[in-house]
C-alpha positions as CSV (number, residue, x, y, z in Angstrom):
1,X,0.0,0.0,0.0
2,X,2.3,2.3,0.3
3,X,2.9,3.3,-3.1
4,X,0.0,5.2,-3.7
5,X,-0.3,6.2,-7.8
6,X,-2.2,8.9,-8.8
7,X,-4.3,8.2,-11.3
8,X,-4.5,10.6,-13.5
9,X,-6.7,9.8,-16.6
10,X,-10.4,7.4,-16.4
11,X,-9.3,4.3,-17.0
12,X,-12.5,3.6,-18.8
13,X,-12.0,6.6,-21.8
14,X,-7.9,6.3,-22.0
15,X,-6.2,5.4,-24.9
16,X,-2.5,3.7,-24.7
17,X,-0.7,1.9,-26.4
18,X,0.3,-2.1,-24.7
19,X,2.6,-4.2,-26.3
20,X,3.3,-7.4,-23.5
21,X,1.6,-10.0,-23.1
22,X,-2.5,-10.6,-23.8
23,X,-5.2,-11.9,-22.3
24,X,-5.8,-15.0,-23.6
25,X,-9.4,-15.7,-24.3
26,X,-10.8,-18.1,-21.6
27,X,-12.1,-21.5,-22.0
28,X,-14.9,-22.8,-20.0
29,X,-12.8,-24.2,-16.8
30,X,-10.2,-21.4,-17.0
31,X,-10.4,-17.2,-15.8
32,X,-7.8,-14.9,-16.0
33,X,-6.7,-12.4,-13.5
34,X,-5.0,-8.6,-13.4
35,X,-2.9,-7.7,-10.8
36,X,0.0,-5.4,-9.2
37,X,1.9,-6.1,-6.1
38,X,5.0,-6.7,-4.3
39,X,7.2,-9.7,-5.0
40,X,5.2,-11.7,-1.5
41,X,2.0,-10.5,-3.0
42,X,3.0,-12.2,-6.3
43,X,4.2,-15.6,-4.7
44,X,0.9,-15.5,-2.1
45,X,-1.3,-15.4,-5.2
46,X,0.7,-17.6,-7.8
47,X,0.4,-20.7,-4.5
48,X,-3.5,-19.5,-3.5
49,X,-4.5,-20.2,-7.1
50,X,-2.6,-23.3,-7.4
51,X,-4.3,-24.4,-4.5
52,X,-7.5,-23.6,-5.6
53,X,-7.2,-25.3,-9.3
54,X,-6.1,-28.5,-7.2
55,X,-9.1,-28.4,-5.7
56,X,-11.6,-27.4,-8.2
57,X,-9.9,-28.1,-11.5
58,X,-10.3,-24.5,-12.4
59,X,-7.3,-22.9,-13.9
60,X,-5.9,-19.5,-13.3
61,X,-4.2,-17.5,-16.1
62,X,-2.1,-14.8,-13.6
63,X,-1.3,-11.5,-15.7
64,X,0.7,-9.5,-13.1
65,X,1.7,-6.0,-14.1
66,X,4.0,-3.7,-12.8
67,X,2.1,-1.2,-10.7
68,X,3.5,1.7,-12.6
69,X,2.4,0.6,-15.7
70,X,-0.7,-0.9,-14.4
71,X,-3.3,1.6,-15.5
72,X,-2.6,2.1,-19.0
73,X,-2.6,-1.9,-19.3
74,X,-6.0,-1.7,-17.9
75,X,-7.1,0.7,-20.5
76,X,-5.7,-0.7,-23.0
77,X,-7.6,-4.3,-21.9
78,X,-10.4,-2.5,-21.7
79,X,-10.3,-0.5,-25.1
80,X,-10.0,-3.7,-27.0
81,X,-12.8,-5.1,-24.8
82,X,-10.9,-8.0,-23.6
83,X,-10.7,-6.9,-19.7
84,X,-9.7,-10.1,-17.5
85,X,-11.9,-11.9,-15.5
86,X,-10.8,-10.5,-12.2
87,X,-9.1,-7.5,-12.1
88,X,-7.3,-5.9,-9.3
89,X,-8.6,-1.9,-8.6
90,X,-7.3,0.8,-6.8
91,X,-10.4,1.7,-4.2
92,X,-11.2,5.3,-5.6
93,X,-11.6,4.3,-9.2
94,X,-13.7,1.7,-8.1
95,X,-16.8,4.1,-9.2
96,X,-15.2,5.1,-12.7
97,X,-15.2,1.3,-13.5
98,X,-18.7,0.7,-12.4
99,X,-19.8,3.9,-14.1
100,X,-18.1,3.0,-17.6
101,X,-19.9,-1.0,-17.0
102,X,-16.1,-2.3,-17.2
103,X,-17.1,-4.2,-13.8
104,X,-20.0,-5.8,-12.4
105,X,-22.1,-6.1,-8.8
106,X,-20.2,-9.2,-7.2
107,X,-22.8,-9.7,-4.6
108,X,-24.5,-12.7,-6.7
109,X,-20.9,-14.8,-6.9
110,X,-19.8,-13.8,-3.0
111,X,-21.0,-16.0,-0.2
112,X,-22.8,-14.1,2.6
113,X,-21.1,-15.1,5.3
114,X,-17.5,-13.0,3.3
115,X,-20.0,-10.4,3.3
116,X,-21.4,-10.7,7.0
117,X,-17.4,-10.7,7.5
118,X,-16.6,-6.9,6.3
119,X,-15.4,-4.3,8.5
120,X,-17.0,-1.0,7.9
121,X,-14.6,0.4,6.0
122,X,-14.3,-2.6,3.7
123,X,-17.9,-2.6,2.9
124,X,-17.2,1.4,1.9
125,X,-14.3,0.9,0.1
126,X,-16.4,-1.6,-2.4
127,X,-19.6,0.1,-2.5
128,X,-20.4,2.0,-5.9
129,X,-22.7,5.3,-4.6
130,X,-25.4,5.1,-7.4
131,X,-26.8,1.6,-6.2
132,X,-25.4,0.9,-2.6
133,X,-24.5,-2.6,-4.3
134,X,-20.8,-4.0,-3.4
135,X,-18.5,-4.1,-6.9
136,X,-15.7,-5.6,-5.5
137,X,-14.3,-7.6,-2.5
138,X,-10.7,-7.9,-0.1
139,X,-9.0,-9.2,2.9
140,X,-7.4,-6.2,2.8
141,X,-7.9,-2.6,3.7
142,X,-5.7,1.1,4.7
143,X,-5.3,3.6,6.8
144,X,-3.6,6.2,8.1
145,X,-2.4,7.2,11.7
146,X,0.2,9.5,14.1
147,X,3.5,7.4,15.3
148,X,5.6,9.3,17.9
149,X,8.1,9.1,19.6
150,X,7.0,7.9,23.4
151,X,10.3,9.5,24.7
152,X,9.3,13.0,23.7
153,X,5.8,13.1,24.4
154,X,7.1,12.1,27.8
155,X,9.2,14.9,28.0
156,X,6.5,17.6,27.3
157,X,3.8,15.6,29.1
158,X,1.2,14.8,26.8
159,X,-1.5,12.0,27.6
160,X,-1.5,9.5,24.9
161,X,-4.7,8.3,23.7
162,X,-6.0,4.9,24.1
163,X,-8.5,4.3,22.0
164,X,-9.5,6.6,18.5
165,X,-12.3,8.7,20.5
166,X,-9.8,9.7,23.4
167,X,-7.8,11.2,20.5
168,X,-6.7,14.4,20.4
169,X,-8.5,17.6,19.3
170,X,-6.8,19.6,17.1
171,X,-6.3,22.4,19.1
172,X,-4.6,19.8,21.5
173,X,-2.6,18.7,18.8
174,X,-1.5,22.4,17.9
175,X,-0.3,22.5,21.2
176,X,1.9,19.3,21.6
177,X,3.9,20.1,18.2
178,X,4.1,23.8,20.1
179,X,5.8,22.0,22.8
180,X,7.6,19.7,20.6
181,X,9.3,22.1,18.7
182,X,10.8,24.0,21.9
183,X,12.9,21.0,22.6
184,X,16.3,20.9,21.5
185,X,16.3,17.1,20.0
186,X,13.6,17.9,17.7
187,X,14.4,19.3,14.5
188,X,10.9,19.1,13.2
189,X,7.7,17.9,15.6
190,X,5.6,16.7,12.6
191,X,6.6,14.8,9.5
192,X,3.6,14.7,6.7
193,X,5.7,12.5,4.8
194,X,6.3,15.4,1.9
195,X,8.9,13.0,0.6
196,X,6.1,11.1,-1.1
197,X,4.9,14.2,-2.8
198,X,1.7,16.1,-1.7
199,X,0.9,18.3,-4.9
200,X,0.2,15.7,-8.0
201,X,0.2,12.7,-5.5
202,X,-2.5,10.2,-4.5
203,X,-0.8,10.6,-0.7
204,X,-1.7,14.3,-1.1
205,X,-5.2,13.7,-1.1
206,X,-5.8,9.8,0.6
207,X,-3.6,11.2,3.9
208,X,-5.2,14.3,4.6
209,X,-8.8,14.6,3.0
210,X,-10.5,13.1,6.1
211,X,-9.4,16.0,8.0
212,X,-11.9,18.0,6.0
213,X,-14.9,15.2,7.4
214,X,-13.5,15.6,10.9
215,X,-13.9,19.3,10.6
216,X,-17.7,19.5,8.9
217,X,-16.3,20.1,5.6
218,X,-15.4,17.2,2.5
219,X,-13.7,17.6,-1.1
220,X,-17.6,17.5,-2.2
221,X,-20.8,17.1,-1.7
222,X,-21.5,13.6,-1.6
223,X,-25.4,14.1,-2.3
224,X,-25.6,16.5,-4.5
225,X,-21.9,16.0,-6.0
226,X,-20.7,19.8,-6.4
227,X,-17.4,20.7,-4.9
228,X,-18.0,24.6,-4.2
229,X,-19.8,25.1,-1.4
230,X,-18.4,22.2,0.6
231,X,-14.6,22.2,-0.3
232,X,-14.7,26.0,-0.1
233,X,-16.5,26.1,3.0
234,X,-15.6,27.9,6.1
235,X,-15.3,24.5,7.9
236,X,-13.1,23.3,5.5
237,X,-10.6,26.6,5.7
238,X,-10.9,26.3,9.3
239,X,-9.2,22.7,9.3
240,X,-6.5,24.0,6.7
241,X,-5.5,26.9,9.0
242,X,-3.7,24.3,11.4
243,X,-1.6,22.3,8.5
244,X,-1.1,26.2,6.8
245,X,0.4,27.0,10.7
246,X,2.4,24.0,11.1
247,X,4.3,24.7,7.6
248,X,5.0,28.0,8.0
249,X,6.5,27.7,11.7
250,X,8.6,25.2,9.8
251,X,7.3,22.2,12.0
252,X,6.8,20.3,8.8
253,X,9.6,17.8,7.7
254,X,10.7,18.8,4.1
255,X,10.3,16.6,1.0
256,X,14.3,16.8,0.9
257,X,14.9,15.6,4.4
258,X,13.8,12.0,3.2
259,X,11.0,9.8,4.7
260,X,13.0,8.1,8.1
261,X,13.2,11.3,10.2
262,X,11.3,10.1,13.0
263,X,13.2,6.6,12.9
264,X,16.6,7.2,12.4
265,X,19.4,7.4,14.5
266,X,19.1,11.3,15.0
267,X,15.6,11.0,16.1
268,X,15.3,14.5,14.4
269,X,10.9,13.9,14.8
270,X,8.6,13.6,16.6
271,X,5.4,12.3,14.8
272,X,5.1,11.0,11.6
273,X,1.6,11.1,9.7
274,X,2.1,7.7,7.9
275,X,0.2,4.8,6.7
276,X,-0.3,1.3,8.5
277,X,2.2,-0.3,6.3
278,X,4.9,1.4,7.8
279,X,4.8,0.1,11.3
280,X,7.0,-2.7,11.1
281,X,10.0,-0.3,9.8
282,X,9.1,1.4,12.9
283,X,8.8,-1.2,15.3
284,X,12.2,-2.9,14.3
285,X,14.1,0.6,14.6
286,X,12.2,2.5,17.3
287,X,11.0,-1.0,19.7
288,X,8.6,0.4,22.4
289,X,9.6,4.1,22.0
290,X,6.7,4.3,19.1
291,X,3.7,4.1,20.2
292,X,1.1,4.7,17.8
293,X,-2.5,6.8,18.3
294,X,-5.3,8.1,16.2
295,X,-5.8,11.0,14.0
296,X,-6.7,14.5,15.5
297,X,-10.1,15.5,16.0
298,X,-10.9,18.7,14.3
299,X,-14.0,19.1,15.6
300,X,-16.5,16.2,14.6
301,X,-15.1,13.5,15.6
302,X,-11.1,11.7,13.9
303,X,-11.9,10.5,10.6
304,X,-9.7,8.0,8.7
305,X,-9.0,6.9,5.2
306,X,-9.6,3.9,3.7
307,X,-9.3,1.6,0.6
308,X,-6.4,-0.3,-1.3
309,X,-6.6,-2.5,-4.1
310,X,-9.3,-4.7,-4.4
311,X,-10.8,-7.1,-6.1
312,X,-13.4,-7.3,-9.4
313,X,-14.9,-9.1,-11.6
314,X,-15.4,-7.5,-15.0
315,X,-18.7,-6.8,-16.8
316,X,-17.8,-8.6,-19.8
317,X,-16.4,-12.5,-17.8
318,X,-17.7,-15.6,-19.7
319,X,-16.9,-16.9,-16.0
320,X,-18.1,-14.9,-13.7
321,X,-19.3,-17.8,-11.5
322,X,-15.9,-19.4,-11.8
323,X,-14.3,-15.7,-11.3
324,X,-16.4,-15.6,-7.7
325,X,-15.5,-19.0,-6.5
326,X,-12.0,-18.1,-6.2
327,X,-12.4,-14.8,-4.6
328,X,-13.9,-16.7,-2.3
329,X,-11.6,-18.7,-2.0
330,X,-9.0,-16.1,-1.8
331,X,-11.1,-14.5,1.5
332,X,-10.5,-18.1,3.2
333,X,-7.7,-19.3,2.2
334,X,-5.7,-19.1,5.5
335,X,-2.4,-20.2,4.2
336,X,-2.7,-17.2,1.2
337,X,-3.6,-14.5,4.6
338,X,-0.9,-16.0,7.0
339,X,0.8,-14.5,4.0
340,X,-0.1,-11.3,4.2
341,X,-0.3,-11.2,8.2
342,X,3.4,-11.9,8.0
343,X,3.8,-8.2,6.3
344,X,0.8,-6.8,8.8
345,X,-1.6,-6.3,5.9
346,X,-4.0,-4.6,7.1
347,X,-7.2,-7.0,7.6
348,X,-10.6,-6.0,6.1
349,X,-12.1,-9.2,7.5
350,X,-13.3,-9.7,10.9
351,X,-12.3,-13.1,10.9
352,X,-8.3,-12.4,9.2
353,X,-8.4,-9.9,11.6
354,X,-8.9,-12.3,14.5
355,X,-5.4,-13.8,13.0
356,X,-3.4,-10.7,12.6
357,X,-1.5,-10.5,16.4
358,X,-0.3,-7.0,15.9
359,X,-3.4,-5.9,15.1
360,X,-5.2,-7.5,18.1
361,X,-2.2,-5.6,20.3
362,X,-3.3,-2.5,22.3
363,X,0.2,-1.7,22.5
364,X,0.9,-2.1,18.9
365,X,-1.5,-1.3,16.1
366,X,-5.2,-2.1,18.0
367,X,-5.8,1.5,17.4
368,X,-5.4,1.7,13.8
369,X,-8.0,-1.6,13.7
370,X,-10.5,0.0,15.2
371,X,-10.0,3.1,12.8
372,X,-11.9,1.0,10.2
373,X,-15.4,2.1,12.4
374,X,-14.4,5.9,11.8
375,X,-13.1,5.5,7.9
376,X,-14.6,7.7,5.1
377,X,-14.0,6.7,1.9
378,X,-12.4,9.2,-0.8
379,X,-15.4,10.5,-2.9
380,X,-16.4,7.2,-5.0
381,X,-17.3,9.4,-8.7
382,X,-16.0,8.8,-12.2
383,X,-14.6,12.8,-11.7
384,X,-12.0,11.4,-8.7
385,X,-8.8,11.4,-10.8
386,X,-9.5,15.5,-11.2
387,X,-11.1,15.6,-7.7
388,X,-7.7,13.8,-6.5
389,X,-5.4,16.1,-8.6
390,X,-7.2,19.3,-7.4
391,X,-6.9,19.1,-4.2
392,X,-3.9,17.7,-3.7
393,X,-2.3,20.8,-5.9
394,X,-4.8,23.1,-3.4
395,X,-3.4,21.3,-0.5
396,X,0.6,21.7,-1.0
397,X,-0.1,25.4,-1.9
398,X,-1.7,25.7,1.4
399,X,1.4,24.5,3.6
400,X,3.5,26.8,1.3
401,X,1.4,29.6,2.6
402,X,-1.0,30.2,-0.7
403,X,-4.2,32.0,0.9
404,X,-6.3,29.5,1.7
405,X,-10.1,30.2,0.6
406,X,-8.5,31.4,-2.8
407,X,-6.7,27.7,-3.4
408,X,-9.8,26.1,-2.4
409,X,-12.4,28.2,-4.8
410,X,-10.1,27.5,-7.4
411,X,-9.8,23.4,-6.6
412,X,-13.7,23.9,-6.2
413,X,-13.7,25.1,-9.6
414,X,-12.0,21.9,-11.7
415,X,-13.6,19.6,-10.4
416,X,-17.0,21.4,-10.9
417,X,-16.1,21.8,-14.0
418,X,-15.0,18.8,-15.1
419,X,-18.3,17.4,-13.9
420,X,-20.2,20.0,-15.7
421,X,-18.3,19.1,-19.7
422,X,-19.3,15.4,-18.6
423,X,-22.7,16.4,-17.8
424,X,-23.0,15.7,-14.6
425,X,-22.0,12.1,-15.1
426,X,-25.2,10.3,-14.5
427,X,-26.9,8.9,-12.6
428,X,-24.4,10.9,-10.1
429,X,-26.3,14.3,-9.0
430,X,-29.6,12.7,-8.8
431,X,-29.7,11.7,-5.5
């Protein structure tokens, strides 16, 4: 999860050129499946589908693709109408593939009891708006939290929350990076991970637009789907004023400084504002001086992110049956999740959950579990790749100290208009 790509083009309308390898048209005991991941994520799936064809005597064409190179392949699959079976999907352009009909609802091939089995934030992170139907499935989900150094909230004695509604309020916050930046050891008190890229970058939006919901205010409407108004709002500015503060006092780690200030040997920060994945790399430098807590409260309670790639079954599958028996068998095959437990993926399922120790540990990562009650999902419309783009432009411009309710109209702005030349994209508006 951690490389987050910004989309930046509907994968349904693009044009590309692809010249590796096709997709084979499937026979009648055969699907094919699309996906990106890490080298472990490539060997979990290559053994859970020979696992499965062993015991069904289905067989599973495996087109990995490099995640870089992942959406133009799509679009070129799906602009010579030969999309996979299964496809991997990238949670917010989840809606753009439902919306263009490249994938279907998989709530006729997925047994209940999978369903029953969703957290909260895993039922969001599949659900297309427009029907409230589920258009995908995972084991896996995201989120984003605050590690810190115990040692130096010691020192300026802050409380350290204990569960995600003792976190703390913004102003509290405000005032612990205050005190955090008076002490000698600390270079910088917060790090936003900048060296990921904010402006132009899917981090720039997926780390920071809950914020926005925590505060009263969103990227958009999610009724009426309009952006000024909402993005624009004072609730929104009001959030924006404390990141706007924190960059200009120079509390913010800079995109040069690298990604590992809070974990190296200089211990030059404090808190880091970094996804899940990232706690082992903490844990195995840092031991018991990170302890890990919730997202501030900005006024309406923390929200969290959500969503990571997941799992669909395209519109146009001979097999879709055959397609939802292995997903199936994907959710419950133990020996594919001990897999991903091993690199603390984090679990979507209330049953992989039960299996994950480090996410059943108070004193490790139980907080950033129960997150997945308080996630909000980035704003499921085919418009997101100009939503995304806007606002995380609007968003770097802010911590640079760009006026705030003039970055915001103009965000507002694109992505209004881009929904406007598309006509509103319907059925989107008319609810």
């Amino acid at each position: 999860m951690k490389k987050l790509g910004l989309v930046i083009v509907s994968v349904a309308l693009a044009v590309s050129v692809f010249t590796g390898c096709s997709n084979k048209k499937a026979s009648s005991n055969s699907i094919s499946i699309m996906f990106q991941g890490s080298d472990l994520e490539q060997s979990a799936l290559k053994g859970c589908a020979e696992r499965f064809t062993a015991e069904t005597g289905i067989n599973v064409e495996l087109l990995y693709t490099p995640h870089d190179s992942y959406t133009s392949k799509l679009a070129s699959f799906i602009k010579n109408k030969n999309v996979p079976d299964i496809i991997s999907i990238d949670g917010p352009v989840l809606a753009n593939l439902a919306w263009s009909g490249v994938i279907q609802c998989v709530e006729p091939y997925i047994a209940q009891d999978i369903i029953n089995d969703m957290t909260p934030s895993n039922v969001e992170q599949c659900t297309y708006p427009v029907d409230k139907k589920l258009y995908a499935i995972s084991y896996a989900d995201s989120t984003v939290l605050l590690y810190c150094n115990k040692t130096y909230l010691n020192k300026i004695g802050a409380r350290i929350p204990k569960s995600v509604d003792d976190s703390w309020t913004a102003a509290e916050f405000d005032d612990i990076l205050t005190k955090l930046a008076a002490l000698p050891e600390v270079k910088w008190p917060l790090d936003l991970m900048w060296a990921w890229n904010i402006a132009g970058s899917e981090w720039g939006t997926y780390a920071f637009y809950e914020c926005l919901a925590s505060g009263g205010g969103d990227i958009i409407n999610r009724n009426t789907w309009v952006a000024d108004g909402t993005l624009n709002s004072e609730a929104s500015v009001n959030v924006l004023k404390y990141f706007q503060k924190w960059g200009t006092n120079g509390w913010i780690v800079p995109k040069s400084a690298g990604e590992n200030t809070l974990y190296n040997d200089k211990r030059q920060t404090a808190i880091a504002w970094n996804g899940n994945w990232n706690y082992l790399t903490c844990e195995a430098s840092m031991g018991d001086e990170v302890v890990v807590v919730p997202l501030p409260n900005f006024g309406k309670g923390t929200r969290t992110p959500n969503a990571t790639w997941i799992w669909g079954i395209s519109a146009t599958s001979k097999n879709p049956d055959k397609a939802g028996k292995f997903l199936n068998y994907m959710m419950t095959d133990t020996t594919f999740l001990d897999i991903q437990e091993s690199n603390a993926c984090y679990p979507a399922l209330k049953k992989f959950a039960e299996r994950c120790e480090v996410y059943m540990d108070p004193a490790k990562m139980g907080i950033a579990y129960e997150q997945s009650n308080y996630a909000i999902s980035r704003p499921n419309h085919p418009a997101y790749p100009t939503i995304t783009l806007a606002f995380s432009d609007a968003f770097e411009a802010i911590l640079n100290g760009a006026d705030i309710k003039t970055e915001l109209d103009k965000a507002a702005q694109k992505i209004d208009e881009d929904i406007k030349d598309n006509n509103g994209y319907p059925p989107f508006g008319k609810n």
